[in-house]
N, C-alpha and C positions, 0 to 999 in steps of 0.2 A: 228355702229359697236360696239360687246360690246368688253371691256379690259381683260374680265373675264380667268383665268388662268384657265390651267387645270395641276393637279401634282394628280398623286397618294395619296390618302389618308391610305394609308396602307391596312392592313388586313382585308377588311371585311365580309369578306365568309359567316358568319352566314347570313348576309341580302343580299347576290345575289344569282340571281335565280340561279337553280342547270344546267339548261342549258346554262349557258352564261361561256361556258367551260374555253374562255380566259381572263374571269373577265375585259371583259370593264368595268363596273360598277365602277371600281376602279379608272377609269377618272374622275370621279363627288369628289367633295369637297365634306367635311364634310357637307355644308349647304345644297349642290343639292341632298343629298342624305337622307337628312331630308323629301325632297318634295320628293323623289322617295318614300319612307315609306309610307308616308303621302297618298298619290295619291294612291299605291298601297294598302292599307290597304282598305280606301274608294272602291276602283273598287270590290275588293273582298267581302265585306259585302253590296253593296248597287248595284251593277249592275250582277257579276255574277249567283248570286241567281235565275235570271228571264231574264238573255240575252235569253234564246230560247223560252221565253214564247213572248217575244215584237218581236223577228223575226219569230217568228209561225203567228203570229195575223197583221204583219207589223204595227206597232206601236211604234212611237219614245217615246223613254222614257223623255217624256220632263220635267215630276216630279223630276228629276235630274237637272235640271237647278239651283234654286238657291241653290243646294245644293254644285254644282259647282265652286259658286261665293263664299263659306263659305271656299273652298279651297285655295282661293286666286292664282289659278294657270290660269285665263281667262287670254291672252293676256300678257302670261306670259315675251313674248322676245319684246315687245314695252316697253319705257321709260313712267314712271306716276311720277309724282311730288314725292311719299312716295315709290314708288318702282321701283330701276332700272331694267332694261331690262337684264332677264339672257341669260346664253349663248347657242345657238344652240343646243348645245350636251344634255346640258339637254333638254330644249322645245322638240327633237326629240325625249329622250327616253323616254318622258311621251307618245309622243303619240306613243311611242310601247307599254308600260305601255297601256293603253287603247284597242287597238288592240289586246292584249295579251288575254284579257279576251273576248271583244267584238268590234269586227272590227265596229257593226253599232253607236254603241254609241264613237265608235272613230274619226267618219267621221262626226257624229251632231257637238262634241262638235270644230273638226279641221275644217271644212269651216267655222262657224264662228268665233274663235278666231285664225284661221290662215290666209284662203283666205279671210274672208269680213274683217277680224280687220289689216290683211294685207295690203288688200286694199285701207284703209283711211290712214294709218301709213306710207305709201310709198307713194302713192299718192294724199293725200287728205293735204289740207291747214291747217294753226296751230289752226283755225277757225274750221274748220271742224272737226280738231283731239279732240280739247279741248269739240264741239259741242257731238258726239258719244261714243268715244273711252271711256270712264271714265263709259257712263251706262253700254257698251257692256261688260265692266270687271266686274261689277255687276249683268249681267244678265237680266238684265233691259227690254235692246233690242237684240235682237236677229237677226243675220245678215244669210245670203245668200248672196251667190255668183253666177253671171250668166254670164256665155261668152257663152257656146254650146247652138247652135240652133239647131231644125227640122233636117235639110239638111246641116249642117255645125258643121266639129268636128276638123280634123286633119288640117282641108286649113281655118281655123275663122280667120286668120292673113289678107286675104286677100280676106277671101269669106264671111264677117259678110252678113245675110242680115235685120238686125234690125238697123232701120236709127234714127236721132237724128236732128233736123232739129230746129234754134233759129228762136223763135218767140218773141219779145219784152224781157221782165223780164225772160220769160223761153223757156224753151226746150221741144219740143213734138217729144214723142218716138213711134214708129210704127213697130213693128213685133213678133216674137216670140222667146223666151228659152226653152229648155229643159236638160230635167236631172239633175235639178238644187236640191243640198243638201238645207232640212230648207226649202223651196220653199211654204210648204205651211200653214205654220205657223211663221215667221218670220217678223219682223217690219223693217226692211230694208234691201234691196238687191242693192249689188252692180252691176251694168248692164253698158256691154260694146255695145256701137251701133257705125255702121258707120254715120259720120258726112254727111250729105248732101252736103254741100259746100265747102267740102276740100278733101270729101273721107277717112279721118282720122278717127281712131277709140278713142270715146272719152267715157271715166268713170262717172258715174251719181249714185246718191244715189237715189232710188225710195221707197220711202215708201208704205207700203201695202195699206192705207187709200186713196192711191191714185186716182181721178176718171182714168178709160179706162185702171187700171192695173187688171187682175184679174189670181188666180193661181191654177189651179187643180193636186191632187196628179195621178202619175203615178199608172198605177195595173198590177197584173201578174209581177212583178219583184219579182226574183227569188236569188239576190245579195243582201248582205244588206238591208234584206228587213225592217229591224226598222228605215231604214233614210228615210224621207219622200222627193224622191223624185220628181218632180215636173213641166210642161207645164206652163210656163207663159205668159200671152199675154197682149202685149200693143196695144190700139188700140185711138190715140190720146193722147194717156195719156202725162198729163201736170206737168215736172218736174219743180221745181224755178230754176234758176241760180244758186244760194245758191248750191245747191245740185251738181253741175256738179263738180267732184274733180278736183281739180285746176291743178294737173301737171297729171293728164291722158289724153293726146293729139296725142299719139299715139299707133298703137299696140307694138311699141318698149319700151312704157310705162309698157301699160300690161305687158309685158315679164319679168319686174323685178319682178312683183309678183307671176309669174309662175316658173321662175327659183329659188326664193325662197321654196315657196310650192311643188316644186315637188321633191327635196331631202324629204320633209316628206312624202311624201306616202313611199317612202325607209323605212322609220323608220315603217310606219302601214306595209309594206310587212311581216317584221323582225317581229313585233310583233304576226300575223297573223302566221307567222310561227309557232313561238314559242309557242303559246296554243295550234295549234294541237299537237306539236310533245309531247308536256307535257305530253296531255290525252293520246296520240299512246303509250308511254313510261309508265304511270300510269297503263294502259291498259296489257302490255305486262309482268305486273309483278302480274298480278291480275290473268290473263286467265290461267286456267289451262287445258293442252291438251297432251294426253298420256303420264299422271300423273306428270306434271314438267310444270312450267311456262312458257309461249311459247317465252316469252325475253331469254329463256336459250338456243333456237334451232338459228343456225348459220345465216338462211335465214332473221329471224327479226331481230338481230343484227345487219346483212349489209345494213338493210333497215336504221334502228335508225344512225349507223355512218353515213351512208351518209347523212341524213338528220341533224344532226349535225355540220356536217360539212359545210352544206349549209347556214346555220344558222350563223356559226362565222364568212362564207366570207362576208358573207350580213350585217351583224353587224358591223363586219371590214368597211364597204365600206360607212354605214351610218354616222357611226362616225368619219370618213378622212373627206367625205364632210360640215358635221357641223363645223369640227375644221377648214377648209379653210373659210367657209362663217365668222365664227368669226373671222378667221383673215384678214376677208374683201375682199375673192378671193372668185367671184362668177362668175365661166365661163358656157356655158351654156352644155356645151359637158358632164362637171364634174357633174352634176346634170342628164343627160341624163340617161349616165351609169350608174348611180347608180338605178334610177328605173327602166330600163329596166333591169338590171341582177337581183335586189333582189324579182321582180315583177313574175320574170320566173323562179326562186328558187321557190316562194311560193308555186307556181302552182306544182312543183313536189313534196316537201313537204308535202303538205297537201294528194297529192294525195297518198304518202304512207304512211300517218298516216292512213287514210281512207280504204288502204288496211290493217295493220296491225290489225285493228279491224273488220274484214270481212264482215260477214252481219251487225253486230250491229255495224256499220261504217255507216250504212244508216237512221239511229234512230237519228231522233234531240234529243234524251234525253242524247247521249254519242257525244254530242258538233261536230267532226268530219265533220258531212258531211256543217257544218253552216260555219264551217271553209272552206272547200271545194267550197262551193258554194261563200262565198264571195271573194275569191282569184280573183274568174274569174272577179269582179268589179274593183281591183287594179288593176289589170296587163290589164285594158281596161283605164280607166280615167287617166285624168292627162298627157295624149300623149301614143299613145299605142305602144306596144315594137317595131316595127317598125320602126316610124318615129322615137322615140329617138334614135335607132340605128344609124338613116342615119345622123341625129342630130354631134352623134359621129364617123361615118365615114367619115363627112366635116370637123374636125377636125384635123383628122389625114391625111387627105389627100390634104387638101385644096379644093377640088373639091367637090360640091355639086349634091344629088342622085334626090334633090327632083322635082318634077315634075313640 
C-alpha cells in the first residue's frame, strides 16, 4: 500500500487539460505532475503523429518500447530498490493520459506493466519478483497476460478449461487462450490453468521459447486494432516449477489482480473519452455551417455538456477508487462500478463526438470514429457491464444474480 499523500498543489491551470472542468489534476503533487508533463508531452510527439496509421494497418507500435523504459514510468505502482511505488491516482491518470491520445497503445503498454507486472508483484515470490520485474521495467521482457479462453470469459472463475498437471520438476500445460494483449510478441505470459489435482486455478510464468507453446495474432479485429491480440495454445508444453507463482493457488488469487486492474480500465474509459470529445469540441469550432461555427447552434452545445459532464462523473468515480485502493480499501463492488458506469459513458460519448462531426466522423484521418470503435473493446474486457453490475447488485443486496 503506498503512504503517498494526496493535497492540492495549487493553481495549475496552464498544464490541465481544458476538459477536466473540475481540475482533478490538482490532486497530483508537484512531483506526479512532473510525470503527467513528461508522459504527456512524450504521447503527443511520438505516438499521436501515427495512432491511425498503426490502427489502419493493425500494428503494435512496439518501436515505443524502450522508449518507454527512458520514461521511467514501466511498473510505475510496484516498489524497486531506487524507486518507490507511486500512488494509484497517478498510475491511473497516466493511463488515461495514454488512452487520451491512443486507447491501443494504452492497452500495450497496461497489460504489461499492469496485468502481467501485476501479476508477479502480487503473486509471484521475492525470487520471482527480484527474477522479472527489474527487466520488465526496462523493457527488456515484455509480458502478457492470459486467463480468457475459446469458450470461457465471464464463468473462467470456475469454467477454466486449460489444465496444469505436476510432473517431477515441472508442470505440463494443456489447452488454449484467447484475446490475449502482447500475445504475439511477448517474452512471458502470465497463464492461469486449472490444477488437475485440486481443481484450483494456479498462475505460471511461460515463456515464449517454450516447446508446445505457440501464439497466433487475431485478424479482422475491428477494436484496438494496433494491440496485437492473440490464440495461444499449449499442447504439453513444459513449464519449471520455478515458473509456477508461488502464491497464485487459487482463482481467489487471481481476483486480487483483477480487482486491481479493472479500476484501470476506468481510468482508459476516461481517457478514451476525453480524446474524442477534444476532437468533437476542436471540430465544432472549426466547422463552419450557415456562416457561424456549428459549436455556436444550441443542438451541439447539449451534445458537448453532456458529454462533459460524463466525463467529470467518470473521472470523479476513477479517482475515489484509486484514492480507496491507496488507502488500502479494495472491495470488489467499488471496482465493479466504476467500470461498468465509465465503460457505458464512453460508449455514448464517443458516439456523440462521432455525431457532432457527421460524415467526416467516419474518416480515420478526424480520430472519431478509432475512438468509437475502440470504446466498444473497453466496455466488453475486463468483465462486461453486466456481470459487474450483478457483481454490485450482490453488494447491496446481499443476495447474488449470478447464475
Amino acid at each position: 500500500m503506498s503512504d503517498h499523500k494526496h493535497e492540492a498543489v495549487g493553481p495549475l491551470r496552464e498544464n490541465f487539460l481544458a476538459s477536466d472542468l473540475y481540475g482533478y489534476q490538482g490532486l497530483l503533487t508537484e512531483q506526479e505532475n512532473d510525470v503527467v508533463r513528461r508522459v504527456r508531452t512524450f504521447l503527443e510527439a511520438e505516438v499521436r503523429p501515427r495512432a491511425n496509421e498503426f490502427w489502419e494497418a493493425a500494428e503494435s507500435p512496439r518501436h515505443l518500447l524502450p522508449r518507454l523504459a527512458e520514461l521511467d514510468v514501466v511498473g510505475l505502482g510496484y516498489d524497486f530498490e531506487d524507486r518507490p511505488a507511486m500512488s494509484k491516482v497517478l498510475t491511473g491518470w497516466l493511463g488515461m493520459e495514454f488512452a487520451r491520445v491512443d486507447p491501443s497503445t494504452g492497452t500495450m503498454f497496461g497489460v504489461h506493466s499492469g496485468l502481467t507486472m501485476g501479476s508477479i508483484s502480487i503473486l509471484g515470490s521475492q525470487e520471482q519478483k527480484a527474477r522479472w520485474l527489474p527487466a520488465m521495467r526496462r523493457m527488456e521482457k515484455v509480458g502478457a497476460f492470459a486467463l480468457s479462453e475459446p469458450h470461457g470469459g465471464s464463468d473462467v472463475s470456475g469454467g477454466l478449461e486449460t489444465t496444469a498437471r505436476r510432473d517431477g520438476d515441472d508442470w505440463i500445460i494443456n489447452g488454449g487462450k484467447r484475446w490475449i494483449g502482447n500475445g504475439t510478441f511477448a517474452d512471458v505470459i502470465v497463464v492461469y490453468a486449472k490444477d488437475e489435482a485440486d481443481d484450483q486455478v494456479k498462475g505460471f510464468l511461460v515463456e515464449k521459447e517454450f516447446e508446445g507453446f505457440s501464439a497466433s495474432k487475431i485478424e479482422g479485429k475491428y477494436a484496438l486494432r494496433a494491440v496485437q491480440n492473440a490464440d495461444l495454445t499449449f499442447e504439453n508444453c513444459r513449464v519449471p516449477a520455478a515458473n509456477k507463482l508461488e502464491h497464485a493457488n487459487s482463482f481467489a488469487d487471481t481476483a486480487k489482480v483483477l480487482r486491481l486492474t479493472r479500476g484501470g480500465v476506468a481510468w482508459s474509459a476516461v481517457g478514451l473519452m476525453l480524446g474524442a470529445f477534444e476532437r468533437a469540441v476542436a471540430y465544432s469550432q472549426e466547422r463552419v455551417q450557415f456562416g457561424k461555427p456549428i459549436g455556436s447552434f444550441q443542438l451541439i452545445s447539449d451534445l458537448i455538456a453532456r458529454s462533459a459532464a460524463d466525463i467529470t462523473a467518470s473521472l470523479g468515480m476513477a479517482v475515489r477508487v484509486a484514492q480507496l485502493q491507496d488507502a488500502g480499501v479494495f472491495h470488489d463492488e467499488q471496482a465493479a462500478m466504476c467500470k461498468s458506469f465509465t465503460t457505458t459513458r464512453a460508449r455514448e460519448v464517443v458516439a456523440r463526438s462521432r455525431e457532432i462531426l457527421g460524415g467526416n466522423g467516419i474518416l480515420l484521418e478526424n480520430d472519431a470514429v478509432r475512438y468509437f470503435a475502440d470504446a466498444e473493446a473497453l466496455y466488453s474486457y475486463e468483465g462486461t457491464s453486466q456481470m459487474n453490475n450483478l457483481i454490485v447488485g450482490r453488494a447491496c443486496t446481499g443476495l447474488s444474480a449470478f447464475v
